[in-house]
C-alpha positions as CSV (number, residue, x, y, z in Angstrom):
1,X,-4.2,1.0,-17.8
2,X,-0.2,0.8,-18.2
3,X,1.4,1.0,-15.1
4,X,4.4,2.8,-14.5
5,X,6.4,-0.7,-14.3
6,X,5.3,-1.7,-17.4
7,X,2.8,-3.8,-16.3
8,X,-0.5,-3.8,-17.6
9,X,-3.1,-3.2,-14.5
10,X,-7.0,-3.6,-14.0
11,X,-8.1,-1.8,-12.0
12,X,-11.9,-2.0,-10.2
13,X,-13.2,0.8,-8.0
14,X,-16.4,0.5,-5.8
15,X,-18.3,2.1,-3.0
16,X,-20.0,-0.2,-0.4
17,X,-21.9,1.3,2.7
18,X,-19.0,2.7,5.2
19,X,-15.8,1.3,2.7
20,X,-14.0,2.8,-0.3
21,X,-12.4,0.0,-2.1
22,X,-10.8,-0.5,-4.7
23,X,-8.6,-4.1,-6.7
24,X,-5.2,-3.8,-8.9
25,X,-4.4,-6.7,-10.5
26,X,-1.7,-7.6,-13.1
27,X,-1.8,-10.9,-15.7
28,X,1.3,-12.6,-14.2
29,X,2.0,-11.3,-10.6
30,X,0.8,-8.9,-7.6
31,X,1.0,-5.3,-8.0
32,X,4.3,-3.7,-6.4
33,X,4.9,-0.9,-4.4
34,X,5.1,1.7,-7.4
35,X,2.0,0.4,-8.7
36,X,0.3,0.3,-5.4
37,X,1.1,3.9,-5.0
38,X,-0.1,5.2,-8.8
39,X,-3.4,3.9,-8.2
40,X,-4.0,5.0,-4.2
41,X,-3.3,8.3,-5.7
42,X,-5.3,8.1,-8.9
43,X,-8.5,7.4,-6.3
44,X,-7.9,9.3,-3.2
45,X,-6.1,12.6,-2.2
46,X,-2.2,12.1,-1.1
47,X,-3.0,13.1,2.7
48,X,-5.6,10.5,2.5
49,X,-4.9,7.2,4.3
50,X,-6.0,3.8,2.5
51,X,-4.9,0.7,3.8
52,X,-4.7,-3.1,2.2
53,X,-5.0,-5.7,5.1
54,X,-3.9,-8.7,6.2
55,X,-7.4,-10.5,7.8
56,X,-7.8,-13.8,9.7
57,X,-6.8,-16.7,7.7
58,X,-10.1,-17.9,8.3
59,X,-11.7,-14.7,6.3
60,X,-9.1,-14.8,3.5
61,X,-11.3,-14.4,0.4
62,X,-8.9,-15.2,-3.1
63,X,-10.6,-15.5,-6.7
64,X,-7.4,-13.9,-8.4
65,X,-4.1,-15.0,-7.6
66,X,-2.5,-11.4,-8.6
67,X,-5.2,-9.3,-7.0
68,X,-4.2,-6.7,-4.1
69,X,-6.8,-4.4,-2.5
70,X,-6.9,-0.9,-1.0
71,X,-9.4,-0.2,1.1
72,X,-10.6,3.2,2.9
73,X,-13.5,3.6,5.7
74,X,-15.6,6.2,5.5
75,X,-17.1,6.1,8.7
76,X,-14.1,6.6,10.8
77,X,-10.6,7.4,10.7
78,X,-7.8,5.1,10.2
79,X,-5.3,4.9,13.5
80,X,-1.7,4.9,12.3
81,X,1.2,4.2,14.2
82,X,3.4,7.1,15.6
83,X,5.9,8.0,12.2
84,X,9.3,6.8,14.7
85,X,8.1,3.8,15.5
86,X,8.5,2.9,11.1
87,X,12.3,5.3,10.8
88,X,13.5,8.1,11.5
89,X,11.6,11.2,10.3
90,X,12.9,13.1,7.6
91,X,15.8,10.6,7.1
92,X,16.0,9.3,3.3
93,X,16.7,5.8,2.3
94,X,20.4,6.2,1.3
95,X,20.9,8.4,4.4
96,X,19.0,5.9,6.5
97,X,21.7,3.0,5.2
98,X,24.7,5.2,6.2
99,X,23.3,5.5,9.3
100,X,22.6,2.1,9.6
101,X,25.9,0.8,8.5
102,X,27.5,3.1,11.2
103,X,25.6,1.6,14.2
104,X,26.5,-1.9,12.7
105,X,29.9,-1.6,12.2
106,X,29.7,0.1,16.2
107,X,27.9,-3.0,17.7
């Protein structure tokens, strides 16, 4: 399917006893953010959590270089950090930089 890049993006979906799963890859690099997020939400609700991971080098697995994977379990619930430990809470991006700059040009 088009992605909303501009990229063209093949997607793969599967079930596998106690996983959701599911591969994006593009022809000449990985999948971005924005494309990441199109497809999470094309195969699970918005409140849902899906994760891609980051496994022992020792279990990397790679038969496509442009390949990235989301992955749910359905057998338990995925632990997330507390929200203030990744920003502050309802703080946007450009708000977030003001704020930033501040306590920068303070230090």
């Amino acid at each position: 399917m088009q992605g909303p890049c501009g990229c063209q993006l093949k997607i793969i979906g599967f079930v596998r006893p106690g996983w959701e799963h599911v591969s994006v890859s593009t022809p000449r690099r990985s999948p971005n953010w924005d494309e990441m997020c199109l497809v999470k939400d094309l195969f699970w609700d918005q409140e849902e959590c899906v994760m891609q991971l980051h496994p022992p080098r020792s279990q990397y697995v790679n038969n496509s270089r442009y390949c990235l994977h989301l992955w749910r379990p359905t057998r338990q619930v995925i632990p997330l950090p507390p929200a203030a430990f990744v920003g502050i809470v309802g703080l946007g991006p450009s708000e977030a930089a003001i704020l930033f700059a501040q306590m920068s040009a303070v230090s």
